[in-house]
N, C-alpha and C positions, 0 to 999 in steps of 0.2 A: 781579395785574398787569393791567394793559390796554396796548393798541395805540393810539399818538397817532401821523398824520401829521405829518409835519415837512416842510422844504426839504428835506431828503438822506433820505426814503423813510421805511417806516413803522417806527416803532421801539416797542422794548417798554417801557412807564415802568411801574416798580413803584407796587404802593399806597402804599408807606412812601419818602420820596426820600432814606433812609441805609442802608448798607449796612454790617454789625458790620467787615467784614472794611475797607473801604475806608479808604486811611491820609488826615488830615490833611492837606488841598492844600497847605499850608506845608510841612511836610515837605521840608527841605531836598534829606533822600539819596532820597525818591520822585523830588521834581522833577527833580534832574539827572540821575537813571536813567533816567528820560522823556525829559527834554533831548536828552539823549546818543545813546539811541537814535533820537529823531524827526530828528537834524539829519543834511544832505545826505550820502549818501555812507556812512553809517553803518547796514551791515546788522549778527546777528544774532553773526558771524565776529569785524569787525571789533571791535564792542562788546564784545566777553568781551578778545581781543586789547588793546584798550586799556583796560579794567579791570585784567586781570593786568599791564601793562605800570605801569599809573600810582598802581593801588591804589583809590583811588577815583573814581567816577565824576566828584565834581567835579573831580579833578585832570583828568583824561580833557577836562571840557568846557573846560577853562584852555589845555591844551596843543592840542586841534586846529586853530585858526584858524594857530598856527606850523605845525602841519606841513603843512596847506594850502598855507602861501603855502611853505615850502620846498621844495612839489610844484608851482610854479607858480601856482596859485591865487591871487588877488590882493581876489577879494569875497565870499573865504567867510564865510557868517554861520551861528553854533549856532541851535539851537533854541530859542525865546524861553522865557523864564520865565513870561510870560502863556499864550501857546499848548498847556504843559505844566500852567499851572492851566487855561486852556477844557478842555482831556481828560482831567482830574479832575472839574472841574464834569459835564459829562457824562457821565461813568461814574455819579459819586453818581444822577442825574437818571434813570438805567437803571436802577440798583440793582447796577451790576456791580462785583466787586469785582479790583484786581490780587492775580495770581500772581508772583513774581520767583521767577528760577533760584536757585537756592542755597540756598530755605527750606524748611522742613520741608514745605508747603502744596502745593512744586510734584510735579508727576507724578512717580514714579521712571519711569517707564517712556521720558519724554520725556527727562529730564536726561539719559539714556548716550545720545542720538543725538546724531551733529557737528552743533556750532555751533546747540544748541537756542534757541528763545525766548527773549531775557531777560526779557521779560513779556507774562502773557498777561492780559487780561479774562475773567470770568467772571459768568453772571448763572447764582444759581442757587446749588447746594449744592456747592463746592469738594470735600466729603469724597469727593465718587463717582468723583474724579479716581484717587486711590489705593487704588481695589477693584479686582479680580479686572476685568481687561475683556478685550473679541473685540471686533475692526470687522469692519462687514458693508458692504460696498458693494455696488452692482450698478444694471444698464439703470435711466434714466428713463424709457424707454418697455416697460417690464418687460408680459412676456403675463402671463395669469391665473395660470397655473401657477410661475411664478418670485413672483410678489405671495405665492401659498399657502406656495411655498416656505419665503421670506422672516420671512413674520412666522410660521408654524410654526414655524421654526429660531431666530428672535430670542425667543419668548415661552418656547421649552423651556432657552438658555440663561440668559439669564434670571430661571427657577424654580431655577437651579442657582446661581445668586448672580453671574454674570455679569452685569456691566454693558455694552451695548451703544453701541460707538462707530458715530455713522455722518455724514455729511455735510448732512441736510436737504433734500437733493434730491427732486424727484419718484420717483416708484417704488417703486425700492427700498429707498432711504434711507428713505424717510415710513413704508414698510410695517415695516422693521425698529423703528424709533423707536415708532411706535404701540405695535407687538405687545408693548415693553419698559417700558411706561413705568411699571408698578405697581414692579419692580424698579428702574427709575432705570435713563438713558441720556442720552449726552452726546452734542452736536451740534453740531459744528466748522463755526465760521461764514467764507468766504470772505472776505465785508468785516467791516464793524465785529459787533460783538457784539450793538449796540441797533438795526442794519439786519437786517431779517428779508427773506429771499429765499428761494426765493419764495413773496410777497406769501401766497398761499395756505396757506401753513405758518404765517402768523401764531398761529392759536389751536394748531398743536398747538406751535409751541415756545414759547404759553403755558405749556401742560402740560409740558412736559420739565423748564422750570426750577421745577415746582414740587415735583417728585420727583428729577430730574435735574440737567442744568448746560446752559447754549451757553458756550460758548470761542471765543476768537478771540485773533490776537496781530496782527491788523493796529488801524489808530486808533480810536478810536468815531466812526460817523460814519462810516465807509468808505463808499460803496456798492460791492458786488462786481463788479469786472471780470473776464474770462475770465484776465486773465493774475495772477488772485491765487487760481484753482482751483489751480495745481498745488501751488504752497502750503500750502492748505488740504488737499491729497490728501496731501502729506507728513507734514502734524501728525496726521492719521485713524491713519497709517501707525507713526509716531512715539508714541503711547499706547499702543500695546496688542502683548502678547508675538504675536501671532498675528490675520491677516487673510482673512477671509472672502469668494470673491467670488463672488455666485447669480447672476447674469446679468450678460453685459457684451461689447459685439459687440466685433470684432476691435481697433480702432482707436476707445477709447473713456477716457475718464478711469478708470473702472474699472481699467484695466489700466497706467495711470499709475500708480495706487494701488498697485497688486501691484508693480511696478515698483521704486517710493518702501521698501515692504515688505523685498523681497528685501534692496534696498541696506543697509539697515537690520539684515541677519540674522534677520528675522523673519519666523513661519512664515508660507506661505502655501498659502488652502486654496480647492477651488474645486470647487462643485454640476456637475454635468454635466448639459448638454441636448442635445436632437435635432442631427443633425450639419445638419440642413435649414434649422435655424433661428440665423438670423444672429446674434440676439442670442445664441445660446447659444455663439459662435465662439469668446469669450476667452477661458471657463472651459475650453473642453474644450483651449485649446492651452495654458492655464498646466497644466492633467493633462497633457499631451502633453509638458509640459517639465519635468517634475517635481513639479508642486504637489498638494498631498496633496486626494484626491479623497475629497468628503463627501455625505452621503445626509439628513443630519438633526444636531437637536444631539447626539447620539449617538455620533455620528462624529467632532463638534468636541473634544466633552469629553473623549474617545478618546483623540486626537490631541493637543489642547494639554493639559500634565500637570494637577492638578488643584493645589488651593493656590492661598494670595491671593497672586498673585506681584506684582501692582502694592504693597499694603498692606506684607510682609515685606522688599523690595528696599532695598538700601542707597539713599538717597538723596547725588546727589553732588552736594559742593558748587561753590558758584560758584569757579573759577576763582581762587586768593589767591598764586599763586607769580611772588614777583617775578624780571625779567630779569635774566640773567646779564648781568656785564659787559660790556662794548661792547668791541672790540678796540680799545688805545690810541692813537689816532690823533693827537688834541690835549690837550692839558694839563687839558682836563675829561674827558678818558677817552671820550669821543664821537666819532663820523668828521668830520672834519671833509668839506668841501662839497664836494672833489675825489673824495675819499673816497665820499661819496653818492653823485654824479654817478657815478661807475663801479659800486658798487651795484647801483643802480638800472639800470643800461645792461646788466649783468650778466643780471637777473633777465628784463629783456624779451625779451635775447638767447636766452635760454632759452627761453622760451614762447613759445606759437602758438594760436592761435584754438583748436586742441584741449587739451581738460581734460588738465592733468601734474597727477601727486600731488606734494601739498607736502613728502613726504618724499625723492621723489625729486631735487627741485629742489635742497632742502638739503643734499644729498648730494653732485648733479655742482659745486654751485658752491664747499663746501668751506671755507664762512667759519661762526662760530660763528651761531650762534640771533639770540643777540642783534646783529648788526649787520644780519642779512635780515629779520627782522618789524618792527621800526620804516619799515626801508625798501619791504617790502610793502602797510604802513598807508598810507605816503603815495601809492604807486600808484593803491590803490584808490579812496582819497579821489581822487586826480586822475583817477579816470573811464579807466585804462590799462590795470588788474588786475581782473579778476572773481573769486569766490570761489564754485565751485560746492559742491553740497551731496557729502561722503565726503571732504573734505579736497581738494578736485581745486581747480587752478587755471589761467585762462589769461585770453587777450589780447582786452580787451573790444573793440576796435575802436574807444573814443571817443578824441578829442584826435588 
């Protein structure tokens, strides 16, 4: 592969512009699984939500302009069927290929977190997604001694058949990436998957994808903004049974990462340094709060069991259980508009700018399933509902 400048930053173009994995831009159920997910309003929640609701995606893209405009909405428009071939064509033109939730291909470790990706990019070898992996984050402005750390501790696991997850960042990330890359190591891209950031990592996440993978589930083409790191700190967090953190000062994405981890049920582990030295503030208070304190790969391999636990995990599928009946409101068995209207009046009543669990919500308001998630769908879509990441919900503040 080589690196060609573009308008939207420098991107990776493979030698060869097909990729075995990449489907057929016609592809009717690629396109509207694209569609669907790129159109307004339409995260990662929603999408599964309206798959499981309508069965397929194109139903999905048929019915949302109704339930837009039954949320008020008046100019909603899907995602175009051109727009969904440009980020095919560009994917081919990278070499990257999609992942979709529900296939054999995708991570197991990412399918059991809430409201995974329904697809990710990939440039690179897909297989290393379902090996034995550890994420290692830590400081970009890492000392010497956290750099030795670093790639001593990423290049002994592994020797041990660990695949090394890490972000691409300066520092830490780079040193871990480096020290892994004969065993294969994957690097979760904030923006697109064919925008390299930063710039300076170009040649090594040459090398990653050609032992390794880059991943991304934002567009091709993205350039990374600050507000699509936590994202990308969740998916680091999201692959792999257990996370490692070697350096990472008090109030630092690192510790997003650990953060993302826990929520997750996933171990997490963290190198200790000087109490004098700032960078080494986050590690030593994720020890201080429980997190399993490590000296080397030694101590990882220790602590997380051994086993290919990404390769042997059940893989779960996409989402295929359709809605229960609606409570009989009108003669098609649907609520009618009085009916929504209080619904919906219900659901807002209930929430407040802080995250409620959507189990609890379904609980105090006492109506079956199927009359509150259709009715949550159109919330969202109307910019009223937000859907935070562990099932949590509350009041966006638009409209």
């Amino acid at each position: 592969m080589i690196v060609q400048e573009t308008e939207t930053g420098r991107h990776v173009k493979p030698g060869s512009s097909d990729s075995p994995l990449t489907p057929h831009p016609t592809s009717d159920d690629w396109l509207d699984r694209l569609r669907l997910l790129r159109s307004r309003r339409v995260g990662p929640a929603t999408f599964h939500r309206l798959l499981a609701e309508y069965g397929t995606a194109g139903a999905a893209l048929a019915a949302l302009p109704g339930i837009a405009r039954d949320a008020g909405s008046r100019d909603y428009r899907v995602c175009s069927r051109d727009d969904a071939r440009d980020e095919f064509a560009r994917a081919r033109r990278a070499g990257a290929a999609p992942l979709a939730h529900g296939t054999q291909d995708y991570p197991p470790w990412l399918a059991e977190m809430p409201d995974p990706p329904p697809l990710l990019w990939v440039v690179g070898d897909p297989a290393v997604l379902r090996r034995p992996a550890i994420a290692m984050v830590g400081a970009r402005n890492a000392s010497s001694l956290g750099l030795r750390m670093a790639r001593g501790m990423a290049r002994g696991l592994a020797g041990a058949g660990r695949v090394i997850v890490s972000g691409l960042a300066r520092g830490i990330d780079t040193a871990c990436h480096d020290a892994a890359l004969a065993g294969g190591t994957v690097a979760v891209m904030a923006g697109g998957v064919d925008v390299i950031y930063p710039t300076e990592n170009e040649g090594l996440a040459r090398r990653i994808a050609e032992t390794g993978c880059l991943v991304s589930d934002q567009p091709m083409g993205m350039r990374p903004q600050a507000r699509h790191f936590p994202r990308r700190n969740r998916l680091i967090a999201g692959l792999c049974p257990a996370l490692v953190v070697v350096e990472a000062a008090a109030k630092s994405g690192s510790l997003i990462t650990a953060r993302e981890a826990l929520d997750l049920g996933r171990d997490v582990l963290a190198v200790p340094g000087h109490p004098f030295d700032p960078r080494a503030s986050g590690g030593n208070m994720l020890i201080r709060d429980g997190a399993i304190l490590v000296r080397g790969a030694a101590d990882v391999l220790d602590a997380v069991p051994a086993g290919p636990e990404g390769a042997d995990r059940a893989i779960c599928p996409a989402p295929s259980v359709a809605p229960s009946a609606a409570p009989s409101a009108t003669p098609g068995g649907a609520l009618g508009l009085a009916e929504t209207a209080q619904v919906h009046r219900m659901i807002l009543d209930r929430l407040s700018p802080a995250p409620t669990p959507q189990d609890a919500l379904f609980h105090d308001m006492g109506l079956p399933a199927s009359a509150i998630s259709p009715a949550l769908t159109r919330l969202e879509l109307d910019g009223l509902v937000a859907r935070d990441p562990g099932g949590f919900l509350r009041l966006s503040g638009a409209g």
